[in-house]
C-alpha positions as CSV (number, residue, x, y, z in Angstrom):
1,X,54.6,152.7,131.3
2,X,55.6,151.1,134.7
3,X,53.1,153.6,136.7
4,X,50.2,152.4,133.8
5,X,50.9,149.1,134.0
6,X,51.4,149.6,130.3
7,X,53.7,146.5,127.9
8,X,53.7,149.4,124.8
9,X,55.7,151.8,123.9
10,X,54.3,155.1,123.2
11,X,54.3,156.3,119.5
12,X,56.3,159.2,120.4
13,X,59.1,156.8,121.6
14,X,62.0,158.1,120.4
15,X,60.9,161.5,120.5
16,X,60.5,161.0,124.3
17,X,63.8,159.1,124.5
18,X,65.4,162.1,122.7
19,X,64.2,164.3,125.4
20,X,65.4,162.5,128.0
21,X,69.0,162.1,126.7
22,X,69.7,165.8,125.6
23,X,68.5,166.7,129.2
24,X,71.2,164.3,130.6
25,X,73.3,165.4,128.4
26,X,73.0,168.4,129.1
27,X,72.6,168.7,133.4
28,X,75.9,166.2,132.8
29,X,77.3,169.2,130.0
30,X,76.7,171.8,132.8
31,X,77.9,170.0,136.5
32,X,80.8,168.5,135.3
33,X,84.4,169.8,134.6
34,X,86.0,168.3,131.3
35,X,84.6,167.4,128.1
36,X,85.8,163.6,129.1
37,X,84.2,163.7,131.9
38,X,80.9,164.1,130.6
39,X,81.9,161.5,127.8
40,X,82.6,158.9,130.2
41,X,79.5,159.7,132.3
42,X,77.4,159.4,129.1
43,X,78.5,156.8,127.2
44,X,78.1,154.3,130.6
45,X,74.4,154.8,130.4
46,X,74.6,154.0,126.4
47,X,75.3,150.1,127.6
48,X,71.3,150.8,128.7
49,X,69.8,152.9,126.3
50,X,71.4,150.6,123.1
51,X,68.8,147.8,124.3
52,X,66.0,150.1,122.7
53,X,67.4,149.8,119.4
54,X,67.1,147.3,117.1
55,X,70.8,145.9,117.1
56,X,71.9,146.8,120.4
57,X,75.6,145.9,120.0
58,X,75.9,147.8,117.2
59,X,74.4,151.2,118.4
60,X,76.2,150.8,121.8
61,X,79.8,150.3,119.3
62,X,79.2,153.6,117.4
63,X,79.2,155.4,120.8
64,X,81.6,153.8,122.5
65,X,84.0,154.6,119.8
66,X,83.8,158.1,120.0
67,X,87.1,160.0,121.2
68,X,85.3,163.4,121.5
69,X,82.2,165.3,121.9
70,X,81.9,165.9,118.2
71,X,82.2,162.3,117.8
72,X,79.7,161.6,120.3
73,X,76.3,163.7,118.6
74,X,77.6,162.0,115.2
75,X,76.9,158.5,116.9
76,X,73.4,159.9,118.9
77,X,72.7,161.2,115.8
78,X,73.1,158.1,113.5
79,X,71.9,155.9,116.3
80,X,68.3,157.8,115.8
81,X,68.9,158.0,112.1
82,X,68.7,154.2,111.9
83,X,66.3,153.7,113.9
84,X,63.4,155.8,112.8
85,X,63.9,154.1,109.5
């Protein structure tokens, strides 16, 4: 969008957005030691990515709150859930 010039989101939005976070999560999954590591290093850029969504205070919450990894996807997960709705 920037290098375009472009004000519109693609349609594929959230599938690109998707992307983009499991491969952070993932590169963040693989150099770091510690599942709280990579929680903390995550959930920092959430205080971004929540301004996509439609209530961002509420989608940055539901990650924020997680204690654990398991946690965490369950809070991705219904983050998209709402959102594609």
């Amino acid at each position: 969008m920037i290098k375009g010039n472009e004000t519109e989101f693609p349609a594929d939005k959230w599938e690109r957005f998707r992307k983009l976070h499991d491969s952070l999560f993932n590169a963040y999954a693989a150099g770091l030691s510690g599942r709280s590591h990579v929680l903390t290093k995550i959930t920092s850029y959430w205080e971004y990515f929540s301004y996509l969504f439609e209530d961002p205070h509420k989608t940055y919450k539901r990650v924020k709150k997680a204690k654990n990894i398991e946690a965490y996807h369950a809070a991705v997960f219904e983050n998209f859930r709402t959102e594609k709705t």
